[in-house]
C-alpha positions as CSV (number, residue, x, y, z in Angstrom):
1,X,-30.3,-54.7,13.9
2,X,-27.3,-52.7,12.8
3,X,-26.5,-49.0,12.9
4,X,-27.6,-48.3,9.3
5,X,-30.6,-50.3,9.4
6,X,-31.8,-49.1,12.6
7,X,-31.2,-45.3,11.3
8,X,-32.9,-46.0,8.1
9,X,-36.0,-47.6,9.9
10,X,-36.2,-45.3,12.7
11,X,-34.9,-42.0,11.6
12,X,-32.5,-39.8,13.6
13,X,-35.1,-39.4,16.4
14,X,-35.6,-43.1,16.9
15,X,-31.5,-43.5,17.1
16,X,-31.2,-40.4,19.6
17,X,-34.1,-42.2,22.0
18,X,-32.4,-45.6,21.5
19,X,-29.3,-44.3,22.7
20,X,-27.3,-45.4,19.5
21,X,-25.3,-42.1,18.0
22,X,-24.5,-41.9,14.5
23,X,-21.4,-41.4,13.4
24,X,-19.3,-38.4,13.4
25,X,-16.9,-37.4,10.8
26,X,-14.6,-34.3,11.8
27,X,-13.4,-32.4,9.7
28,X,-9.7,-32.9,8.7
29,X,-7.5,-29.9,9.6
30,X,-6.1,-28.1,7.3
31,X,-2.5,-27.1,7.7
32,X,-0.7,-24.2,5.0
33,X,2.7,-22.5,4.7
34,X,2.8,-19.2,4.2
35,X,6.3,-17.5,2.5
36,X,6.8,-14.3,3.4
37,X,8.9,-11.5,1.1
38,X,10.0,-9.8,4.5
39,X,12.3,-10.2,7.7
40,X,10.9,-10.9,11.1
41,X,12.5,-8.3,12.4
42,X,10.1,-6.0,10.5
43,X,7.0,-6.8,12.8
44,X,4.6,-4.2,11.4
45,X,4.7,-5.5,7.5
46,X,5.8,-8.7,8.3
47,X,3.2,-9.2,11.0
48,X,0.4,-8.3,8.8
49,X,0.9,-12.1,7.6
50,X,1.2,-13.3,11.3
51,X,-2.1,-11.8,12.4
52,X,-4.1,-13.1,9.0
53,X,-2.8,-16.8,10.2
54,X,-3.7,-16.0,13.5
55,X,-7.4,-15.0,12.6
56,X,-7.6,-18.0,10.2
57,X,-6.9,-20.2,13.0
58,X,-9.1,-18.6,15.4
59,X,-12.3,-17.9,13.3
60,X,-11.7,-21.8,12.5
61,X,-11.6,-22.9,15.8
62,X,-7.8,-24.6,15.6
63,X,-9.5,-26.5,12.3
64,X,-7.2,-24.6,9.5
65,X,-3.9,-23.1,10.5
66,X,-1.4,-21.5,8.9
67,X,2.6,-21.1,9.9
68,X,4.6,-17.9,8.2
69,X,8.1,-18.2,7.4
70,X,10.2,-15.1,6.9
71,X,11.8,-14.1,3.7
72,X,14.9,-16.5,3.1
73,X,13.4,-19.4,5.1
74,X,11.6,-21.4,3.1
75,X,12.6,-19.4,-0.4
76,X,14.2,-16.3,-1.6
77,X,12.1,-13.2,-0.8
78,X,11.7,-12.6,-4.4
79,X,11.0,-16.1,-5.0
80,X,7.5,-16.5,-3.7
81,X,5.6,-16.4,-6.2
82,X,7.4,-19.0,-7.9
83,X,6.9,-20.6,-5.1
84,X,2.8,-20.1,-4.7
85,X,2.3,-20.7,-8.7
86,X,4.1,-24.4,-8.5
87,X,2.3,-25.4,-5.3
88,X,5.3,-25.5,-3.1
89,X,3.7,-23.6,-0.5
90,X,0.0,-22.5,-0.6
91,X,0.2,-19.0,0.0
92,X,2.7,-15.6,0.5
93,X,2.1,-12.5,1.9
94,X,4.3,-9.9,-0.5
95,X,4.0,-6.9,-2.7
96,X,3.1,-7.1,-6.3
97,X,5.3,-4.7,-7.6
98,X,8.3,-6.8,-6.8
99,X,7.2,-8.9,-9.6
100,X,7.1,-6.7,-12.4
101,X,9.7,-8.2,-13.9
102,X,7.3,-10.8,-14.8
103,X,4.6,-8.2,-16.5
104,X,4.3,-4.5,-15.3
105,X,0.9,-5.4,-14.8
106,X,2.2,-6.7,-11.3
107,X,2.6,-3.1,-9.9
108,X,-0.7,-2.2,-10.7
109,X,-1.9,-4.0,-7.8
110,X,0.3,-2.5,-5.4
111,X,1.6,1.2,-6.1
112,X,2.5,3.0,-9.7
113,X,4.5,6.5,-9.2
114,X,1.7,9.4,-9.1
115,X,-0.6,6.7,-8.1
116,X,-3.9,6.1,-5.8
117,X,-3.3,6.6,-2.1
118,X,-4.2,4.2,-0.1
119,X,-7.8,4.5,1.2
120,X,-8.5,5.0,-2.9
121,X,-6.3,2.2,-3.4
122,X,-9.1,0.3,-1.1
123,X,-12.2,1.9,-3.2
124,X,-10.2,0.5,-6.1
125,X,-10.1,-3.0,-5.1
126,X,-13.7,-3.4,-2.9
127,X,-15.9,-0.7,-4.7
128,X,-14.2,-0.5,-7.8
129,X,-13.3,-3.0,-10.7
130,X,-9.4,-3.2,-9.3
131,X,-10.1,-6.7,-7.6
132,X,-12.0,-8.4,-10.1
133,X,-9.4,-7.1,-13.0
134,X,-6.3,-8.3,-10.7
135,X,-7.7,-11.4,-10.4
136,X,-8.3,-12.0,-14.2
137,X,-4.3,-10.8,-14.5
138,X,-3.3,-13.6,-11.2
139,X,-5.3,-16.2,-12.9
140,X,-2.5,-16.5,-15.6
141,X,-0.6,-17.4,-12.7
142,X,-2.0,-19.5,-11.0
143,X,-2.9,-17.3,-8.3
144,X,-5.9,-15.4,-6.4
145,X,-5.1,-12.6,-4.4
146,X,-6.4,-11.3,-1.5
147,X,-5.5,-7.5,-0.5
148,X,-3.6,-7.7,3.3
149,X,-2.3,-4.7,4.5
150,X,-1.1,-1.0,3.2
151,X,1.4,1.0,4.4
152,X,0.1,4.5,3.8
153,X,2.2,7.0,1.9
154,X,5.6,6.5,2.4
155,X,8.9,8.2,2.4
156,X,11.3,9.3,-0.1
157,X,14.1,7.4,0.9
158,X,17.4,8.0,2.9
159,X,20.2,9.5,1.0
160,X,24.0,10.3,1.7
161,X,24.2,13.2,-0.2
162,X,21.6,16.4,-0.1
163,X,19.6,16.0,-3.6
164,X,19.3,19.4,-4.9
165,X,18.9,19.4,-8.3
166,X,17.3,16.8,-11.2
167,X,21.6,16.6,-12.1
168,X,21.9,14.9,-8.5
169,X,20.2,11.6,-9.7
170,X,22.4,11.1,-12.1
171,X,24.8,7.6,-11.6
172,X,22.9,7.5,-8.0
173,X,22.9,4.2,-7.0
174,X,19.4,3.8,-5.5
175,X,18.1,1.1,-4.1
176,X,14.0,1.5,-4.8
177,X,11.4,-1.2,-4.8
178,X,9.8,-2.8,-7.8
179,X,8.1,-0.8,-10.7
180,X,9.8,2.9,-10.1
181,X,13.2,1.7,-10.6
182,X,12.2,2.3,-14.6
183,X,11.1,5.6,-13.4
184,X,13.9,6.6,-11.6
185,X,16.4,5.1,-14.2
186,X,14.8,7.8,-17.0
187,X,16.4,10.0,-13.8
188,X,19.5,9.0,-14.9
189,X,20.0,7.0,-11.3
190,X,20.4,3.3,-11.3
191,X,17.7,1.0,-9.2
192,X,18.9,-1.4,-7.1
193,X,16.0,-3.8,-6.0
194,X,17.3,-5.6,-2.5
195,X,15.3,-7.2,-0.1
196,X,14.4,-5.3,3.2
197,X,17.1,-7.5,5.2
198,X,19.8,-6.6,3.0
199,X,19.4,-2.7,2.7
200,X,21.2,-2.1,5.3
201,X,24.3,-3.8,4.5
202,X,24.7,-2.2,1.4
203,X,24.2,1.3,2.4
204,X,26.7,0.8,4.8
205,X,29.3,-0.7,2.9
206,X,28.4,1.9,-0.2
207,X,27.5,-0.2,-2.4
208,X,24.4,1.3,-3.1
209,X,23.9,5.8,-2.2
210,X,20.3,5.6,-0.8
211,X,17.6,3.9,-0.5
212,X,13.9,3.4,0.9
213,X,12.0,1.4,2.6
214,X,8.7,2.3,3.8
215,X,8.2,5.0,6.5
216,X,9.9,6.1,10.0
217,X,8.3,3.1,12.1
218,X,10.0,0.1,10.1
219,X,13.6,2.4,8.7
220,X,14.7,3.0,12.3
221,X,14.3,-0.5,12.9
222,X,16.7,-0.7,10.2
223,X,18.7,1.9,11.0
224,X,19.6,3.7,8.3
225,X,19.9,7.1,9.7
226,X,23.2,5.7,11.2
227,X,24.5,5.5,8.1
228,X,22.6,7.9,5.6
229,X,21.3,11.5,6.8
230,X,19.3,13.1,4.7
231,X,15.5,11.3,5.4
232,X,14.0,12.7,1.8
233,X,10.0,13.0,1.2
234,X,7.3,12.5,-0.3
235,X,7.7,8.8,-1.8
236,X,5.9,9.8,-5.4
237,X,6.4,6.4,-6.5
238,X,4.2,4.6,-3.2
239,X,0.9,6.7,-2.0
240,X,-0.4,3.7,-1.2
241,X,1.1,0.3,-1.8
242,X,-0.6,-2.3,-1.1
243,X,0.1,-5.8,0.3
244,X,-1.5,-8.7,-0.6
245,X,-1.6,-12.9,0.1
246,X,-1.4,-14.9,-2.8
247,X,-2.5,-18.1,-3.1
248,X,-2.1,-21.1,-5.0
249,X,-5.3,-21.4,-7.0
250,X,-5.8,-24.9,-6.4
251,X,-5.4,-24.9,-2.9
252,X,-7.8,-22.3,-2.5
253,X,-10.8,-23.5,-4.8
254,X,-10.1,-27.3,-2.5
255,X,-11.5,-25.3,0.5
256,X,-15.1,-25.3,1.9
257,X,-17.2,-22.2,0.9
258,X,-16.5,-21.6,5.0
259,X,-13.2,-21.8,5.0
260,X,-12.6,-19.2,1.9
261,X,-14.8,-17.1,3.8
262,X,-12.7,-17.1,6.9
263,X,-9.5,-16.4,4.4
264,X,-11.7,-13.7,3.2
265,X,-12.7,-12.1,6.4
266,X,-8.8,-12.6,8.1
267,X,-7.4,-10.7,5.0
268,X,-9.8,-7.9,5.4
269,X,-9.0,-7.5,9.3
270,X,-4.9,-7.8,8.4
271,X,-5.6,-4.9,5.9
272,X,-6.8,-2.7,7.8
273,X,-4.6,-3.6,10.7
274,X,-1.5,-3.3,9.3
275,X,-2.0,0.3,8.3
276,X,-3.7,1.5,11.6
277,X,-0.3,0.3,12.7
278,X,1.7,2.5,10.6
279,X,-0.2,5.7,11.1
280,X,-0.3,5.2,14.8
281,X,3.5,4.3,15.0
282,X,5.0,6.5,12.6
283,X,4.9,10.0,14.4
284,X,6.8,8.9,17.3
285,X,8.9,6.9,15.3
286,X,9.7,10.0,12.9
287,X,10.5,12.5,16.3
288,X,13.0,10.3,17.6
289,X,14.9,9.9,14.1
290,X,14.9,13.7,14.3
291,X,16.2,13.4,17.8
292,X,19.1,11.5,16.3
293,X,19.9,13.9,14.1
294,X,18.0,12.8,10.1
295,X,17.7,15.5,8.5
296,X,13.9,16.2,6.6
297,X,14.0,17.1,3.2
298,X,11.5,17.4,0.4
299,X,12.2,16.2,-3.2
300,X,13.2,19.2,-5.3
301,X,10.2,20.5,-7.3
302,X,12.1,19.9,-10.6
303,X,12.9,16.0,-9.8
304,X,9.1,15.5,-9.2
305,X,8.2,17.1,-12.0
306,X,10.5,15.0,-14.1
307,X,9.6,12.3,-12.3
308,X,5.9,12.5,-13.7
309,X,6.3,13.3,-16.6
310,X,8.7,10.0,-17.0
311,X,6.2,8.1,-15.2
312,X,3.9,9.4,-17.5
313,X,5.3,8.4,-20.6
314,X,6.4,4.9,-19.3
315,X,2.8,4.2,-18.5
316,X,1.5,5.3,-22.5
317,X,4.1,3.4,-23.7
318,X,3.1,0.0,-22.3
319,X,-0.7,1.2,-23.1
320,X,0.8,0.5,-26.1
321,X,2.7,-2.2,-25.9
322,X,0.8,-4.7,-23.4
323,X,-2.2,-5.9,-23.8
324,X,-3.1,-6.7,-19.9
325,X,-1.4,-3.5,-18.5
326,X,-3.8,-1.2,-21.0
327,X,-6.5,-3.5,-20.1
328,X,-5.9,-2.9,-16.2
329,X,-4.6,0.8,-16.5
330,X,-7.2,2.4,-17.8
331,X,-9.3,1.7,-15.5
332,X,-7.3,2.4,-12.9
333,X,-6.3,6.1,-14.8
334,X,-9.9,6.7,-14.8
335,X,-10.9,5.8,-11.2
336,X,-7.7,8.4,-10.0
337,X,-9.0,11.0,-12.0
338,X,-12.5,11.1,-10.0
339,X,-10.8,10.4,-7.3
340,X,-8.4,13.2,-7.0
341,X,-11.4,15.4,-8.2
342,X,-13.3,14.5,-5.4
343,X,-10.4,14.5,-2.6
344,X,-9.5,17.9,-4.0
345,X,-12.7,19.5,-2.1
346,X,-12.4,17.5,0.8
347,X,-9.4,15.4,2.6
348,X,-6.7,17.4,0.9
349,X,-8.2,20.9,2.2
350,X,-9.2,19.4,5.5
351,X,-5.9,18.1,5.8
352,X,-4.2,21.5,4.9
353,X,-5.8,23.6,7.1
354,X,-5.6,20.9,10.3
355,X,-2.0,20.7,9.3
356,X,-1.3,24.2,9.3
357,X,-3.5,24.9,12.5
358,X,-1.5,25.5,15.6
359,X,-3.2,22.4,17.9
């Protein structure tokens, strides 16, 4: 008797007593690129990619894996989702706003000036509708997103000169990531969007008058206090920015429902990883750029306030003007305003008072 008669005869008891097993088929491993928009170097925002392929793999068991490439390595660092819509590789880790050249819409899903910070940036996307309207806005592209990583507030920037007046932006060459470069050009200053690795470089050389980054922890990687003193704050334009991993829809929908649960779960843990991180690196980080002499300064009252109100005007005008951003942005307008409401009574007198406490 063969193996399939015997098993259809018997039944899988009958096989296991007769000592014939049936056979096995393993699952084939899975094996994706991911294309990241930042330098190694940068181990805090660039690592949040590194430790959601690193729980993929382990919450497989070795069964789906997933290398990261750096920015450049594979593609440009503004190139990835080029490179994620046409199936070249399967996923990125990046931040939206660098694409809203593409549709403004982008930003949405990262950080808009005067925006949500980052834990309501979080409510947004899990509690809120800001996932499921993202995803509607990815879909035209090919994409699902999954959110992986936030960097808290962040800082104003690093500047050569003192900015003391709303005249001081004028012809500033400001290198300032995605959406508030249309913000900060209604300033009168002139974005510059340049990839992490190349900020440097061009501050040095003078080609561009300041520029930011994220926070204390990753610019004195970078090192830009060498070369720019005046470390300005708050960074209006980024309460809360947050980092996602694309990936190419058909890849993901040709994945078991296990395996888009693990790419579910490993996100989730890089999100809140990445900005544990931050806060916990960022104070020591920020005393020893004092140490070397960067000098704190606040945004002038007047350049925020003209910041807002440009920001504010930007965003009515592409209410009406684009369909999808209107579509996305008022929900997003209305889930700030109870949010601020309710962080009003709470986390920003908390904060206040334990700020101004002498611990």
């Amino acid at each position: 008797m063969d193996r399939r008669s015997l098993i259809k005869h018997t039944g899988i008891a009958g096989v296991l007593a007769a000592g014939v097993a049936p056979a096995v088929h393993a699952q084939a491993t899975i094996r994706w690129r991911l294309a990241s928009s930042f330098p190694k170097a940068l181990d805090t925002i660039y690592g949040a990619g590194e430790v959601f392929a690193k729980k993929v793999g382990e919450m497989s068991g070795g069964k789906f894996t997933i290398s990261v490439h750096p920015g450049g390595e594979l593609m440009p660092a503004f190139g990835v989702v080029d490179g994620v819509q046409e199936g070249t590789v399967e996923c990125c880790h990046t931040v939206p706003y660098y694409f809203f050249g593409k549709d403004p819409t982008f930003a949405i899903g990262a950080a808009i000036p005067f925006g949500l910070n980052s834990r309501q940036m979080s409510a947004w996307m899990f509690e809120g509708n800001g996932l499921k309207l993202m995803r509607e806005f990815y879909a035209n592209y090919n994409i699902i997103n999954f959110p992986n990583g936030n960097t808290g507030a962040q800082m104003g920037g690093w500047f050569r000169k003192e900015l003391k007046t709303l005249n001081d932006m004028k012809g500033l060459k400001f290198r300032i990531g995605g959406f508030a470069g249309k913000i900060v050009e209604r300033l009168g200053a002139v974005p510059q969007n340049i990839p992490g690795g190349e900020i440097y470089q061009a501050l040095e050389k003078g080609t561009i008058d300041a520029a930011e980054w994220v926070g204390p922890y990753d610019d004195q990687k970078l090192g830009f206090y060498k070369v720019a003193p005046y470390y300005v704050y708050p960074g209006w334009w980024e309460g809360g920015p947050q980092v996602d991993v694309f990936i190419n829809r058909k890849a993901y929908d040709s994945l078991s429902a296990e395996n888009k649960a693990i790419v579910e779960a490993a996100s989730a843990f890089a999100h809140v990883d990445m900005q544990a991180k931050y806060d916990a690196r960022n104070p020591v980080a920020l005393k020893q750029l004092v140490a070397n002499k960067a000098k704190l300064v606040p945004f002038p009252k007047a350049i925020m306030d003209a910041a807002f109100k440009a920001s504010m005007e930007v965003y009515n005008e592409l209410n009406n003007t684009n369909p999808a951003w209107k579509k996305v942005y008022t929900d997003y307008a209305n889930f700030r305003r109870d949010q601020n409401l309710w962080f009003r009574f709470t986390e920003a007198r908390f904060d206040s008072y334990m700020q101004s406490a002498k611990l």
